[in-house]
C-alpha positions in Angstrom: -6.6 -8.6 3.4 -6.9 -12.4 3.0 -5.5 -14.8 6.1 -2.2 -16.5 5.3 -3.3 -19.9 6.4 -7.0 -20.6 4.8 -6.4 -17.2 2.5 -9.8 -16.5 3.2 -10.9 -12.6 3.1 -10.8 -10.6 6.6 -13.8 -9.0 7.7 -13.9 -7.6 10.9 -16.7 -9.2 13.2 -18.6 -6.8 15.1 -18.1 -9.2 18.5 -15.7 -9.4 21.1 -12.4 -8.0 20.1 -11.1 -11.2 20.4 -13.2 -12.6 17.7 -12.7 -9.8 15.6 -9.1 -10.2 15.0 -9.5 -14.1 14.1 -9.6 -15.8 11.0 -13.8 -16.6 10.3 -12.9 -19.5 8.5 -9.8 -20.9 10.0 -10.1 -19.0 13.5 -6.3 -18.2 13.3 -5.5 -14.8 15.4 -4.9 -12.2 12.7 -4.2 -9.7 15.4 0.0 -8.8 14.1 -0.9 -8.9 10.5 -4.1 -6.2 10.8 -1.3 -4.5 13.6 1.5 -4.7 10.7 -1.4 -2.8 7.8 -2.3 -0.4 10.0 1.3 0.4 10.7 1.9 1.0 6.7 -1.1 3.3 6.5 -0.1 5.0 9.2 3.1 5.7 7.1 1.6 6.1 4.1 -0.9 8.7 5.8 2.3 10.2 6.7 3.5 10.5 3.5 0.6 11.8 2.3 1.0 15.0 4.7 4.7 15.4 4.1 3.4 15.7 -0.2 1.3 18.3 0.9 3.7 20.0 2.9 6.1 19.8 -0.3 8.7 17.7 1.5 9.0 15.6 -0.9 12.3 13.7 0.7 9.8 12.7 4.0 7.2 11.8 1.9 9.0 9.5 -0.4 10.9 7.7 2.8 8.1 7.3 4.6 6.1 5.8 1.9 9.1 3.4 1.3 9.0 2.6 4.9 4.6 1.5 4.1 5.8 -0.3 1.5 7.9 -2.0 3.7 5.8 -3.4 5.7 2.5 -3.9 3.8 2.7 -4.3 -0.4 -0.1 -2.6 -1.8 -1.0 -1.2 -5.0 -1.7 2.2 -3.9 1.3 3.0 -2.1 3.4 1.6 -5.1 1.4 4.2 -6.9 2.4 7.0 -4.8 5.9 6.5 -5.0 5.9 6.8 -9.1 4.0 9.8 -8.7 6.4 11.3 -6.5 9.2 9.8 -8.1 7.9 11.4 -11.1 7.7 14.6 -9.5 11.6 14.3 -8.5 12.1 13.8 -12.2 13.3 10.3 -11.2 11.0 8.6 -14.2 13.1 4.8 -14.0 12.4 5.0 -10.3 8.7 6.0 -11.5 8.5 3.5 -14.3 9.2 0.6 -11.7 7.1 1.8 -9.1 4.2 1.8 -11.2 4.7 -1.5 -13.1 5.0 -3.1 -9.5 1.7 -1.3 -8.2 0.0 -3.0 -11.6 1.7 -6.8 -10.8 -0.2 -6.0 -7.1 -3.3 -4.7 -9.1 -3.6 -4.6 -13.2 -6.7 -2.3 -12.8 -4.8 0.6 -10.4 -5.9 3.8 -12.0 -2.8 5.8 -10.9 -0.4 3.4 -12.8 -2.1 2.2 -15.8 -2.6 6.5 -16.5 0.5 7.2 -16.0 2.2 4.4 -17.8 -0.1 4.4 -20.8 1.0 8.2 -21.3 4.6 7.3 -20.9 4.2 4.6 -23.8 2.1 7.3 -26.6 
């Protein structure tokens, strides 16, 4: 994750916990943005259990609700695959073309898109 004021890239530091949830650069307390990611893995960990439980409904809202809070490639990923597995493939489609705009090199989408367009 990069800090929104400097957009330098967060690393935790192995000090105080104080200093771990600053900013290296700036020194800006990151504490509610790395609070607000671990929150959408949480969720998408979540959804990730529901898919295995083949509750497919759970695991699609609670993805949505990860993507909610935290955009990332990954969990844009997820929802085309289990979009896909609805047999929603628009809802797919679009999920997968927005987890490329986060990331052109996400694995998940570019497969699954490039065998949608052969």
């Amino acid at each position: 994750m990069k800090c929104p004021v400097c957009r330098a890239l967060y690393r935790p530091a192995s000090a105080t916990a104080e200093a771990a949830q600053s900013c290296r650069r700036c020194g800006v307390n990151l504490s509610p943005l790395i609070q607000l990611h671990d929150r959408a893995v949480w969720h998408h960990r979540q959804a990730i259990q529901a898919f295995r439980a083949g509750d497919y409904a759970t695991a699609i809202a609670s993805n949505n609700q990860a993507i909610a809070l935290w955009s990332n490639a990954d969990f844009h990923a997820f929802a085309g695959q289990l979009w896909a597995l609805q047999g929603e493939f628009p809802q797919a489609i679009a999920a997968w073309k927005a987890a490329q705009q986060i990331d052109s090199q996400q694995a998940i989408a570019h497969t699954a898109l490039q065998y949608l367009t052969e």
